[in-house]
C-alpha positions as CSV (number, residue, x, y, z in Angstrom):
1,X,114.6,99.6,105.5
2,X,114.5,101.3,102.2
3,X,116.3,98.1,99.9
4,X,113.1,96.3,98.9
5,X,113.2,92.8,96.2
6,X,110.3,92.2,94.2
7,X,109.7,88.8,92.5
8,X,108.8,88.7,88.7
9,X,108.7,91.3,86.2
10,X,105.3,91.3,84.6
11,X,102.9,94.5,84.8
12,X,102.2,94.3,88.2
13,X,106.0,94.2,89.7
14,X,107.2,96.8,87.2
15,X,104.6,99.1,88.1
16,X,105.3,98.5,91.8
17,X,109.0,98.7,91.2
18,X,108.8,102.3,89.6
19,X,106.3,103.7,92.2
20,X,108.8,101.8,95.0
21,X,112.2,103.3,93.1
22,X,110.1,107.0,92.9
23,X,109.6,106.8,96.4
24,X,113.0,106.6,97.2
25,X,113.3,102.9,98.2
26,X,116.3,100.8,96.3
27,X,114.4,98.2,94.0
28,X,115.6,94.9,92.8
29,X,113.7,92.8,90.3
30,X,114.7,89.1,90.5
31,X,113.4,87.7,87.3
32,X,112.6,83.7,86.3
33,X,113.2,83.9,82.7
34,X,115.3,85.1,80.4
35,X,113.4,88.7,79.7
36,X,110.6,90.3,81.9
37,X,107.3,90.8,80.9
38,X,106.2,87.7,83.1
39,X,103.4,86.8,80.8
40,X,103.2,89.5,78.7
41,X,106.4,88.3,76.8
42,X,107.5,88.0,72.8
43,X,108.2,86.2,70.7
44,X,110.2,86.2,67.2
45,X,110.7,84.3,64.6
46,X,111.6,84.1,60.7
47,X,110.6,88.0,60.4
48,X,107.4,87.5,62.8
49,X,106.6,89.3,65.9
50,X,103.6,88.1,68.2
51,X,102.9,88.8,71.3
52,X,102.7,85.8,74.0
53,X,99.9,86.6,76.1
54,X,98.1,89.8,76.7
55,X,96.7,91.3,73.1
56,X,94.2,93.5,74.0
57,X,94.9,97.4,74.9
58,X,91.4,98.1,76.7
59,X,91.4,101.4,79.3
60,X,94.0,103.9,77.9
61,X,93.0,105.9,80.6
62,X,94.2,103.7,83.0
63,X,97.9,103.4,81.4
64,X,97.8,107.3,81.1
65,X,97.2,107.3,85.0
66,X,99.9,105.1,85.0
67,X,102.3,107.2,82.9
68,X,101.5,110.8,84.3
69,X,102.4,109.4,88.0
70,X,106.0,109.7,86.4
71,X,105.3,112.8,84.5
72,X,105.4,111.2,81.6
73,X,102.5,110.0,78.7
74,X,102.6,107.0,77.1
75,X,103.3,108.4,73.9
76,X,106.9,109.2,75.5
77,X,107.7,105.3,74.5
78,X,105.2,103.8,72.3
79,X,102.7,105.1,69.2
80,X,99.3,104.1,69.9
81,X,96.4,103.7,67.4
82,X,92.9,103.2,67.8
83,X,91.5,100.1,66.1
84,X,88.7,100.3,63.9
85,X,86.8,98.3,63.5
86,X,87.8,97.3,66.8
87,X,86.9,93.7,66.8
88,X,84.8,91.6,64.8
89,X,82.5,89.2,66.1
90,X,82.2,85.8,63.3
91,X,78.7,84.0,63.9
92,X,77.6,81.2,62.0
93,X,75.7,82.6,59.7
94,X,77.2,86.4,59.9
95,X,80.1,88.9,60.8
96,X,79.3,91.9,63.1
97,X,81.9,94.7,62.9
98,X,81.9,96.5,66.3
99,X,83.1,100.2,65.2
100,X,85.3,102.4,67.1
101,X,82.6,105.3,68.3
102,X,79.0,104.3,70.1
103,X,76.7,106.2,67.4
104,X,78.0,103.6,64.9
105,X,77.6,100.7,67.0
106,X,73.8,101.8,67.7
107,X,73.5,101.9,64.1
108,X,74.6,98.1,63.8
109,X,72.8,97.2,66.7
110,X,70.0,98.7,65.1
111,X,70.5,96.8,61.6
112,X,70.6,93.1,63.7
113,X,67.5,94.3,66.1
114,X,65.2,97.0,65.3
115,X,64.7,99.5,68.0
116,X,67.8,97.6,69.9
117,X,70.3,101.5,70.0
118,X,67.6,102.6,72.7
119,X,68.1,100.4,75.1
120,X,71.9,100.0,74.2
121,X,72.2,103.9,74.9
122,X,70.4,103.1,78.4
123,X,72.7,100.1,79.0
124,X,75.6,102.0,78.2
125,X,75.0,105.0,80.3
126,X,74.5,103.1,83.5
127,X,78.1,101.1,82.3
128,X,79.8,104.4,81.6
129,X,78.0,105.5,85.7
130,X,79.8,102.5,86.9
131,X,83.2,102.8,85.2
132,X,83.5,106.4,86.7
133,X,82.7,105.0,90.7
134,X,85.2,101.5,89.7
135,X,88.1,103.9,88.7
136,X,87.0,106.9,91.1
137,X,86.3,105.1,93.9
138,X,86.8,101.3,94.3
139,X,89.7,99.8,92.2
140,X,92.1,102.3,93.6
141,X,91.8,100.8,97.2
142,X,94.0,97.8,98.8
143,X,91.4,95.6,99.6
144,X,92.1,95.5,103.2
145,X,88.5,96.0,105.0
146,X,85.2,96.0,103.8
147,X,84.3,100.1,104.4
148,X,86.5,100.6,101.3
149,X,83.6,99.3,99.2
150,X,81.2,102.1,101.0
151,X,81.1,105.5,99.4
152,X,78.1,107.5,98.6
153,X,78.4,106.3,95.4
154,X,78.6,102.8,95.9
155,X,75.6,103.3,98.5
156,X,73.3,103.8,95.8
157,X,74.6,100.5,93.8
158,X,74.0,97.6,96.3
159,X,71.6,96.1,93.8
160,X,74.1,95.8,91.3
161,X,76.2,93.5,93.3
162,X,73.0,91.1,93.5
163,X,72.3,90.5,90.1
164,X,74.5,89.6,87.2
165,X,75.6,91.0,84.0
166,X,74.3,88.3,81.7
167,X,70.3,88.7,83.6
168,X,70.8,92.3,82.9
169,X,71.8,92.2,79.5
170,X,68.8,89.4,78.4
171,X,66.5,92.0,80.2
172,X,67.4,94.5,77.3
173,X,68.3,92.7,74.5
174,X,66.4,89.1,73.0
175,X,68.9,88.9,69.9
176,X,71.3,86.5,70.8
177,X,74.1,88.1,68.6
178,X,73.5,91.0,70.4
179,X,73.7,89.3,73.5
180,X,76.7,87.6,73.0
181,X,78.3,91.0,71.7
182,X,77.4,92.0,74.9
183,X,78.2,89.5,77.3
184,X,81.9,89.3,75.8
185,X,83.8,92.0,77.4
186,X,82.9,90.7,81.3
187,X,85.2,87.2,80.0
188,X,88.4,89.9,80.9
189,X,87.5,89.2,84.5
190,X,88.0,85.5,84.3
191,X,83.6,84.3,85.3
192,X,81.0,83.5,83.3
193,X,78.2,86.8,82.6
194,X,76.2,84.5,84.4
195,X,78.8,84.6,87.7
196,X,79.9,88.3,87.5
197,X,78.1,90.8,89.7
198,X,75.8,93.7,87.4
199,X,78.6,96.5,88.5
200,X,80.9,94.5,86.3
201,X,78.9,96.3,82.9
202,X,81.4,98.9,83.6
203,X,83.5,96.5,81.1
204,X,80.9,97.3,78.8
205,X,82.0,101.1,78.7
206,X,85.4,100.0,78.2
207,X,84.9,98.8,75.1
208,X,82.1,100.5,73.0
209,X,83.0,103.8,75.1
210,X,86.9,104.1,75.3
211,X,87.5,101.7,72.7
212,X,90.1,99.1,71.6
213,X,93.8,100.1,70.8
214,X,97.1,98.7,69.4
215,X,100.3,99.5,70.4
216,X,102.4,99.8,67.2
217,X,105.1,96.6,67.6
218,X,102.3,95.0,70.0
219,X,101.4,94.9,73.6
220,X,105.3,94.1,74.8
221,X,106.0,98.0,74.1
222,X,104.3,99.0,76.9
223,X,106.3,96.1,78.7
224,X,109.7,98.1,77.4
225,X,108.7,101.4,78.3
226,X,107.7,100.2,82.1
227,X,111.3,98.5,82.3
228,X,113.1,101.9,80.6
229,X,110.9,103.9,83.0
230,X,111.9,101.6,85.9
231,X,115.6,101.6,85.2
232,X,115.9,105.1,84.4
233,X,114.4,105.3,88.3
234,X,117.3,103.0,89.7
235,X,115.3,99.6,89.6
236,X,117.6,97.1,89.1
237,X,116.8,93.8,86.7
238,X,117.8,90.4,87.2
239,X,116.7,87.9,84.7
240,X,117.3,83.9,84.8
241,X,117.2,84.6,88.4
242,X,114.4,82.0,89.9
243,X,113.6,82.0,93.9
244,X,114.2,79.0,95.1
245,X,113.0,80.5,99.1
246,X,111.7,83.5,100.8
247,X,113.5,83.5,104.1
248,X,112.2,85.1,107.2
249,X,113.3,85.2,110.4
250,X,112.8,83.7,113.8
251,X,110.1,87.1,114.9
252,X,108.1,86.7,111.5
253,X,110.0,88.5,109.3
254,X,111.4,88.7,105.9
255,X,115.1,88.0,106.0
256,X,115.6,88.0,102.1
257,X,115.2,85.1,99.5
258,X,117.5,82.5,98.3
259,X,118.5,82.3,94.0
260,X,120.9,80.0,92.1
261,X,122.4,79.2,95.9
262,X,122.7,82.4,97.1
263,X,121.5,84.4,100.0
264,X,119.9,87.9,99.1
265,X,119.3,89.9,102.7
266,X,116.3,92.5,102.3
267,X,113.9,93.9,105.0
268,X,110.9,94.2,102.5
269,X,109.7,91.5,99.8
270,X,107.1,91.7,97.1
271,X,106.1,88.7,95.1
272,X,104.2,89.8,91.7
273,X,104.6,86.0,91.0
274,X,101.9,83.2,91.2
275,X,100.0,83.7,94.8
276,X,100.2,80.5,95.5
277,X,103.8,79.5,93.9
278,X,105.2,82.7,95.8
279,X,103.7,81.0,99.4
280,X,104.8,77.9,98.6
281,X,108.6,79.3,98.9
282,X,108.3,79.9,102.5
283,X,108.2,77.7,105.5
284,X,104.4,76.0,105.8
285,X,103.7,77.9,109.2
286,X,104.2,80.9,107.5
287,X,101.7,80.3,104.5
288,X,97.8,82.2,105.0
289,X,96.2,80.0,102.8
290,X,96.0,76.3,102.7
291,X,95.9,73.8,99.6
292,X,92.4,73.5,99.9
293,X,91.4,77.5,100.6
294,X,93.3,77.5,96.5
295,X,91.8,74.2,95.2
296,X,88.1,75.7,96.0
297,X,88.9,79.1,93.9
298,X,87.5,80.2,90.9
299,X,89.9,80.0,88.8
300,X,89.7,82.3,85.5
301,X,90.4,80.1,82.5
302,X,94.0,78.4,81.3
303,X,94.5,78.7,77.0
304,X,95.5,76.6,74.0
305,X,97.4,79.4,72.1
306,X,98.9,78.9,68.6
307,X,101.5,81.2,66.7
308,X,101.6,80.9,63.3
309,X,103.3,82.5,60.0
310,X,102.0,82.3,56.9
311,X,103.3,82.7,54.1
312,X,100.4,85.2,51.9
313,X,98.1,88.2,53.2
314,X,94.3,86.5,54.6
315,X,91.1,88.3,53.5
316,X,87.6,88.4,55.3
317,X,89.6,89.5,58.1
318,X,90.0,92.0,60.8
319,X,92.8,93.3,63.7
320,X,91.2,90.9,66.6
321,X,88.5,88.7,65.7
322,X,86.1,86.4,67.8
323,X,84.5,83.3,66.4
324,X,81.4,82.4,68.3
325,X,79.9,80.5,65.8
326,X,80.0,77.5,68.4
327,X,77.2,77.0,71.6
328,X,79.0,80.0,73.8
329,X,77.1,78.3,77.2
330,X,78.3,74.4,76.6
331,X,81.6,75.9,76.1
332,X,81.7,78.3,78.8
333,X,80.3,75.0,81.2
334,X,83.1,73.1,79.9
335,X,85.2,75.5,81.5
336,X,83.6,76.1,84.8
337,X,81.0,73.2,85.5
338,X,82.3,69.9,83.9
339,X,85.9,70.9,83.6
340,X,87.4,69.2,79.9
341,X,88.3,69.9,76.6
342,X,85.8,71.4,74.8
343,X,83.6,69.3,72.2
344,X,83.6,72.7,69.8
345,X,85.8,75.4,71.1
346,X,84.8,79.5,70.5
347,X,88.2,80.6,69.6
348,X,89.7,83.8,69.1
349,X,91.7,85.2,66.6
350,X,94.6,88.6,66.1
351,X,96.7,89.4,63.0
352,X,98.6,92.6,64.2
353,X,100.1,92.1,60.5
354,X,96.8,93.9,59.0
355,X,97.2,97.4,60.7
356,X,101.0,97.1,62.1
357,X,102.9,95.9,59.0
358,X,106.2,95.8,61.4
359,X,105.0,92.5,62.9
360,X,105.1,90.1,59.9
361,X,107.6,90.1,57.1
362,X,106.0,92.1,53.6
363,X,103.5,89.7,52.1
364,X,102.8,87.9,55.4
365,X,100.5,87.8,58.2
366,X,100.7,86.4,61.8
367,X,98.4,85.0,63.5
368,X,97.5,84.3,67.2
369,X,94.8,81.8,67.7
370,X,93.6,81.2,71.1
371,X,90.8,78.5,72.6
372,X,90.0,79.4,76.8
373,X,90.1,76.2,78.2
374,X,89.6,75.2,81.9
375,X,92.8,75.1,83.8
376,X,94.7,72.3,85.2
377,X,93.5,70.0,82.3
378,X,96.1,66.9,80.6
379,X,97.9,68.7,78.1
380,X,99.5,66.7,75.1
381,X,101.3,67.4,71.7
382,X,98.3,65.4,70.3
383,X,95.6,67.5,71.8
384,X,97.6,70.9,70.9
385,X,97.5,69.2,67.0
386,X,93.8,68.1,67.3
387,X,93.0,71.1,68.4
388,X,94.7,73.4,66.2
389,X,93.0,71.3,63.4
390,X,89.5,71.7,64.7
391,X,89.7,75.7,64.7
392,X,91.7,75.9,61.5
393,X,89.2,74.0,59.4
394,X,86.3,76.3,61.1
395,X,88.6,79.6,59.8
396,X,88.9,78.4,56.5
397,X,85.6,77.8,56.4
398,X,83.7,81.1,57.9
399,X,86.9,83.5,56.5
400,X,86.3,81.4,52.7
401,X,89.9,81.4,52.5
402,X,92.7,78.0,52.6
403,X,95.7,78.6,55.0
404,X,96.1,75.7,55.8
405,X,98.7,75.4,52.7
406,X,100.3,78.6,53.6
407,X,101.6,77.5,56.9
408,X,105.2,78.4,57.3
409,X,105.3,77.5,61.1
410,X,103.7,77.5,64.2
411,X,104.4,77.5,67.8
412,X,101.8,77.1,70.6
413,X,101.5,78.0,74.8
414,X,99.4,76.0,76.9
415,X,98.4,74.3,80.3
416,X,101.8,73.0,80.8
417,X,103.6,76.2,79.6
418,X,101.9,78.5,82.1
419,X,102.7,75.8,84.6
420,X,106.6,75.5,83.8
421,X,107.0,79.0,82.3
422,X,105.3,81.3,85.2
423,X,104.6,78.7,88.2
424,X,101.4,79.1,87.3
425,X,98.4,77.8,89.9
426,X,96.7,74.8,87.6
427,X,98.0,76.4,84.7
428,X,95.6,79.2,84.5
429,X,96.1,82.0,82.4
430,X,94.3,85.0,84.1
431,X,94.3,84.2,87.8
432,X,91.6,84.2,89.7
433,X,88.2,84.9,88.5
434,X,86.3,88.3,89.7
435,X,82.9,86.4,90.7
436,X,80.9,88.2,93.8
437,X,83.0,85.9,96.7
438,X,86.5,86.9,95.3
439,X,86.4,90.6,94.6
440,X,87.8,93.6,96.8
441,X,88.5,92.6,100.5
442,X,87.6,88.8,99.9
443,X,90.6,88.0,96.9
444,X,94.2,87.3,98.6
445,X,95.8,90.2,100.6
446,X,97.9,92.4,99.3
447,X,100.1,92.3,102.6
448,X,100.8,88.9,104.2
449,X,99.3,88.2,107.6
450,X,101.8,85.9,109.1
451,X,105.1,87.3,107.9
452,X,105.9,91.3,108.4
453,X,107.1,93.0,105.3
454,X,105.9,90.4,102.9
455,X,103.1,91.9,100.0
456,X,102.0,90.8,97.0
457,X,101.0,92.2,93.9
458,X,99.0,90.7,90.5
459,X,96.2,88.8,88.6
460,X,96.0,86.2,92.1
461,X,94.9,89.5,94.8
462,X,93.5,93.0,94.3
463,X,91.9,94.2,92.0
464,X,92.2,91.4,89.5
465,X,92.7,89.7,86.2
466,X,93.9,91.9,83.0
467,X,96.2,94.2,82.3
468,X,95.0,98.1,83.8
469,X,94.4,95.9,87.0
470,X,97.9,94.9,87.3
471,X,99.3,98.1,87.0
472,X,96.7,99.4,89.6
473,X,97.5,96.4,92.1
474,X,101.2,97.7,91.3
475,X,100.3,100.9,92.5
476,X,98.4,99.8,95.7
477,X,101.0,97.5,97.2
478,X,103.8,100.1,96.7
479,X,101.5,102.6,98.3
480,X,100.9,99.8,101.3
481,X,104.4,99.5,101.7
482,X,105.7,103.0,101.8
483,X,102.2,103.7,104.3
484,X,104.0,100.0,106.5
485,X,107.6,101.6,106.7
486,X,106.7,104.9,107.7
């Protein structure tokens, strides 16, 4: 019982892989495309280094926790350097800088809304309160029953499950730069501030508190050093390796999986692919959730992302940038409400080229450009090219700069991408959204209930969307499946 396959290589499967291989059990990754990473992959070209998907290195503590499980610290495979400013938010009329330390964003706060670092120092402290009980006592737990959620702790925060971060924040705060400032880091978790429980703030603490980082080359170091970690434990990788079925047998359990024709016997699976992809691979008795139990989800949102060289340094610039100089509520309605392409998109923009000279040729800077769109949406070259059009004219004009002209190439990722490239449900990019009726116990098991010794892992079940919780649900199905065989 101790040979165990795991589907897909992204955070969540290498993390399970390594805790698995640690454990003692004999690990094989069986890998869609042509390098792991899942979505969290890279790409080069002419010089230029960008990552695919995930940009942001939020909670270093959490990739620490991650490390130190091995004996190890991330500085081991990768240089780290914290960003400052960490982000800048472009209005229509402005550019806030958010620093790297709290004092200095008080004193900004201050400078857009007199007498606004009070209440931000209040808002914060009950963020940074909720952040220690998330990663003390709640996202840490498998999501199998309901008395995970109680603690003493969480006793005392019932009411923060009732109300929602964007009420909370308008309570405090009437500037709606401030607002927006505030209401940005809760987008991680794939809901609206409107649709995300209070608790949530802890995001809040993640970013002014702990701050926003860069791993030098970009985020797909931290990819490397999970696979170097996980073969150095005995995991073994197969790429270009795509399940075509999950077998199981005629008592209910898994038999192995079938790729390129063959027939792989294990007594233990674990699918890190899409939810809903991975069920489709097995017989339909054997499914827990129905086409219409997925159709009815809250989906986080799909993207329209652009990779582009140019051929001359860009001013007015910063490491990541946000552009909400567009109506952030019709936007965030024509994700969730009236699903379509946006009339006038918020966009964000990165240029790891400004603080990591290694990712763009001397001279040059790289940018990734990327519009949230609702998933499952007609995707066309056309659209890609409108849309590309409509945000570069809006960067020329708030950064005062033409780039246009500079273009060397681009490349873009989009509905139909995430789709063909990761069997990805409606195309979205995130998974499934953390709104109050999809978070803990009520998000897709971990561990399947009609087919022994089948467990999932990833953005689709618990804890969620983003980076830190993939390596955490890593953690938590290879801890389900030791606690199983034993």
């Amino acid at each position: 019982m101790n040979k165990v396959a795991v589907i897909g290589s992204g955070f969540s499967s290498l993390a399970a892989a390594c805790y698995l291989a640690r454990d003692g059990y004999e690990v094989t990754i069986y890998e869609k495309n042509d390098t792991v990473g899942g979505r969290a992959r890279r790409l080069v070209k002419d010089g230029f280094t960008f990552d695919i998907g995930p940009s942001w290195y939020w909670m270093p503590d959490i990739f620490e926790r991650f490390f130190a499980d091995f004996n190890k610290k991330p500085s081991d495979y990768y240089q780290l350097d914290k960003l400052n400013p960490a982000y800048s938010v472009v209005f229509e009329d402005d550019k806030i800088e958010i620093a790297d330390n709290l004092e200095d964003i008080k004193s900004t706060f201050e400078k857009v809304e007199k007498g606004s670092s009070k209440p931000l120092q209040q808002f914060m402290s009950k963020a940074e309160e909720n952040y220690e009980i998330a990663i003390k006592n709640l996202v840490y737990r498998p999501g199998e029953s309901p008395l995970e959620l109680i603690t003493p702790q969480t006793a005392q925060k019932v009411g923060a499950f009732i109300g929602n971060v964007s009420k909370d924040v308008r309570k405090k705060f009437t500037n709606p730069k401030l607002v927006s400032i505030l209401e940005f880091p809760v987008l991680f978790l794939g809901a609206t501030p409107q649709n995300t429980p209070s608790f949530y703030n802890f995001m809040n603490y993640a970013d002014f508190g702990l701050g926003t980082w860069h791993p030098k080359g970009g985020m797909y170091e931290v990819i490397l050093a999970m696979k170097k970690l996980a073969e150095d434990l005995g995991v073994v990788i197969k790429t270009e390796s795509p399940i075509e079925e999950i077998l199981v047998d005629e008592k209910g359990r898994i038999e192995g999986l079938i790729t390129k024709g063959q027939k792989h016997l294990y007594p233990i699976l674990l699918s890190g692919a899409d939810y809903h992809h991975s069920e489709t691979l097995l017989p339909k008795k054997h499914r827990q959730y129905s086409e219409s139990y997925w159709d009815k989800k809250t989906f986080a949102p799909s993207s329209l992302i652009f990779y582009v060289g140019f051929d001359k340094k860009l001013k007015n610039i910063d490491h990541h940038n946000l552009f909400f100089d567009t109506d952030f509520t019709k936007h965030a309605n024509e994700i969730y409400e009236d699903p379509k392409w946006p009339e006038e998109p918020l966009f964000y923009a990165n240029f790891t080229s400004l603080t990591d000279p290694s990712t763009a040729p001397e001279g040059c800077e790289n940018g990734f450009f990327l519009i949230p769109l609702a998933p499952d949406l007609e995707d066309t070259p056309e659209l890609r090219e409108e849309y590309f059009n409509k945000i570069m004219k809006r960067f020329e004009l708030r950064t005062e700069q033409n780039v246009t002209d500079h273009i060397i190439f681009k490349e873009s990722f989009c509905v139909n991408d995430f789709v063909s490239e990761y069997n990805s449900y409606k195309g979205n990019a995130y998974g499934m959204a953390n709104t109050l009726l999809q978070t803990a116990f009520l998000r897709p098991n971990l561990r399947s209930r009609k087919v022994k010794n089948l467990y999932f892992t990833g953005q689709l079940t618990v804890p969620g969307p983003g980076v830190p919780p993939s390596l955490i649900s890593g953690k938590l199905a290879a801890e389900l499946i030791k606690k199983n065989d034993h």
